[in-house]
N, C-alpha and C positions, 0 to 999 in steps of 0.2 A: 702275708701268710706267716703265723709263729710256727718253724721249723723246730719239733726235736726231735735228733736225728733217728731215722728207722733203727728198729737192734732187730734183727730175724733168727730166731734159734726154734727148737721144734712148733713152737706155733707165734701167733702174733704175741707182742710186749708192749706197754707204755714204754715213753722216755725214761731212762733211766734217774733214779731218786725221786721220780713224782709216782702221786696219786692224781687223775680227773674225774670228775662227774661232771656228764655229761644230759645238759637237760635237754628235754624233748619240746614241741612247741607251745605253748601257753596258749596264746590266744584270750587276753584279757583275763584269765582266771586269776586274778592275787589270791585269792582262798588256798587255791591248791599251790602256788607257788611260796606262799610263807608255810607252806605245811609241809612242802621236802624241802624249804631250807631249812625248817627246823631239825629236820630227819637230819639230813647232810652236816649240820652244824652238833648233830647229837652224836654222829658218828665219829665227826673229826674228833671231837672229845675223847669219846673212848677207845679209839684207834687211833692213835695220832698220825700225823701224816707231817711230815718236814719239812714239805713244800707241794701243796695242792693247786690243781686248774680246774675253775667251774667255768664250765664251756657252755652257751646258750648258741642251741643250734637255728634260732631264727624265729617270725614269726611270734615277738609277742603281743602283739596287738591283734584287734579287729576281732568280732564273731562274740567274745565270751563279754561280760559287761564291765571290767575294769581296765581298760586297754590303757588312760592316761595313768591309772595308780601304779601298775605295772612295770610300765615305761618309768615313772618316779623311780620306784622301789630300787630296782636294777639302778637306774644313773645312780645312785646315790649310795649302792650296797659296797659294805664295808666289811669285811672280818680277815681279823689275824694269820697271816701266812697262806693266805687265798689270793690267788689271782684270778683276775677274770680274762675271759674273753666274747665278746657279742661277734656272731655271723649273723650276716645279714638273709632275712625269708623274704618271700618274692612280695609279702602283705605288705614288708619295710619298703622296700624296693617301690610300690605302686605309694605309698602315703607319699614319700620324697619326692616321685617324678610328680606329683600333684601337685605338690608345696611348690616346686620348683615353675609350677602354670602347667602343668601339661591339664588341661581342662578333656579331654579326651577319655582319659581313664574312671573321671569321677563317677558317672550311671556305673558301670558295674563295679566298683568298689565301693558304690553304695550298698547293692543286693549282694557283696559277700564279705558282710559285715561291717565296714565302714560305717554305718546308720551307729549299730552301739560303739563303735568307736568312739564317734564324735558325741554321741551322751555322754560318753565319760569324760570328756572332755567341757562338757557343761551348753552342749550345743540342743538347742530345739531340732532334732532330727526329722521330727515327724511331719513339720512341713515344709523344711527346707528343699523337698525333690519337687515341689508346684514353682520355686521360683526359680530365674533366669539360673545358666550354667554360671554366668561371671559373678553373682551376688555368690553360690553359692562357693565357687571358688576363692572369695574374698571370708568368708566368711570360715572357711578349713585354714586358710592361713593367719586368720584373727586368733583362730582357738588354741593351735599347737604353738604352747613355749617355745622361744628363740632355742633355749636350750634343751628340748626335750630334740627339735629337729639334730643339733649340733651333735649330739650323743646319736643318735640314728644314724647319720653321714659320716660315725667314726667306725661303724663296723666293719669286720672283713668277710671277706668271700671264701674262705677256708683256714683250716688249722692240721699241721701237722705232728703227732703226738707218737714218737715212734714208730711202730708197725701200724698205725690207723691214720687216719683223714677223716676229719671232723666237717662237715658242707650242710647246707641247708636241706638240699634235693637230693645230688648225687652227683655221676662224672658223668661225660662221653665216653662209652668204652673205645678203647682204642687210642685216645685222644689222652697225649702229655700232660702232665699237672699243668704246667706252668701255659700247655695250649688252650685248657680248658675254656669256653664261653660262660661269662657271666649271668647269661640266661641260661644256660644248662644247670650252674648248679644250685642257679636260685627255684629254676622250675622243671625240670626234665622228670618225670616218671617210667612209661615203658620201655623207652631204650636202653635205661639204666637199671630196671626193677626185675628183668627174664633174662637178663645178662649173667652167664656164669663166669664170667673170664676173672682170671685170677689177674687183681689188678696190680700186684706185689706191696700189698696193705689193704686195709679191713676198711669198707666206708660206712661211716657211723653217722648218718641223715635222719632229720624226720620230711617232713612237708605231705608222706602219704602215708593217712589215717589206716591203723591195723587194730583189730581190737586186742592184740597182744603185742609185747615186742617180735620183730619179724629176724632171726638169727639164721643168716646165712654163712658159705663159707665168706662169702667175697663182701658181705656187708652186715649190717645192724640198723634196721628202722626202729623207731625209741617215737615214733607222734602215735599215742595211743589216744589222740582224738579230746584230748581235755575237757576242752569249752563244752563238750556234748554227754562224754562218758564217764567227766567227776574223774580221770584219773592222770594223772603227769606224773612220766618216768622220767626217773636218770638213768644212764649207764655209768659205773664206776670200773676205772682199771686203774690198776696199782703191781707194777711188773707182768708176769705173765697170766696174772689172775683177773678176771672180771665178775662183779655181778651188779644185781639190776636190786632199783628202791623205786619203791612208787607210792605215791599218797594212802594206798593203801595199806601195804605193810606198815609205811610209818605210822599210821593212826594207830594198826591194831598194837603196834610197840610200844606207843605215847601209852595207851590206853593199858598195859603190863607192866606199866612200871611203878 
């Protein structure tokens, strides 16, 4: 977990002297993710920021049709006074336990998106579900780069940014940061979605689709569904202030300038 430290004063705050933005799930769209990093990078420009966190809350692959370009773009992204951070989505989580042989998982992470996954990745998908589990299991670990997996097995399971908590899912209410299961906050919804308890910071998750960002007291869901509805938000905070960018806005600001 990158820890910076809570500040609590009338309402929540980032870490003090940063700005983040905070991106929502991808799901193989590089269209829409060079299109808010442009926004993002057009902002940093004219709002400078001293030292920024681009947070990716999980979930870039599988479903949408660039799942390997994506995975590229990210290992590879680079800009000026930007840090990154990658958390891990429960999609990452099921590709690795694959790679890793779990042959078990493969049928349904085929049917929930895995199939364009491994297109993008240059695989004959469409007949690979007629042959044996071990061919096709040999055949997922043929396609995914040494290093696209090694950048995948460096993510974390949360970030702390002041008054917020950065997770892929969500928490256990009730349950300590530091007791948290790693299947809760890769996958937990209900428990954690009708929960009002004020958990003494704001959790900033996607993994379930809202066709707007979903602003509560106690959290911020930011998956406005991508790969389906053409749209990927971030959240940005920067002190006690936050707001929201999304492919949309930024297009129609590309498009005003």
């Amino acid at each position: 977990m990158f820890d910076f430290a809570p500040r609590r004063n009338s309402g929540p705050a980032g870490a003090r002297g940063w700005r983040a933005y905070v991106v929502g799930d991808i799901h193989g769209r590089l269209d829409l993710l060079d299109k808010l990093l442009d926004g993002i990078h057009h902002e940093l420009k004219r709002r400078h920021a001293r030292k920024t966190l681009l947070v990716f809350v999980g979930d870039l692959i599988d479903r949408g049709p660039k799942s390997a370009q994506v995975v590229e773009r990210l290992r590879t992204y680079s800009h000026r006074g930007v840090k990154t951070v990658f958390i891990l989505g429960n999609h990452e989580e099921v590709l690795l336990r694959i790679l890793a042989g779990d042959k078990s998982l493969i049928d349904s992470w085929l049917k929930f998106g895995g199939l364009q996954c491994l297109e993008s990745y240059g695989v004959d998908a469409a007949g690979l579900k007629k042959r044996p589990v071990e061919d096709i299991l040999g055949e997922i670990q043929r396609a995914v780069p040494e290093q696209h997996k090694e950048f995948l097995e460096g993510f974390v399971d949360s970030c702390r940014f002041g008054d917020y908590l950065f997770v892929h899912a969500g928490i256990r209410p009730g349950v300590e940061i530091d007791q948290q299961r790693q299947s809760d906050l890769r996958w937990i919804r209900e428990p954690f979605l009708f929960d009002e308890t004020d958990h003494g910071f704001v959790v900033v998750h996607g993994h379930t689709i809202r066709p707007e960002v979903e602003i509560r007291p106690n959290r911020i869901g930011i998956d406005t569904g991508a790969y389906r509805s053409g749209v990927l938000t971030a959240l940005a905070i920067e002190g006690s202030r936050s707001w929201l960018l999304d492919t949309r806005t930024v297009a129609q600001e590309a498009a005003s300038r």
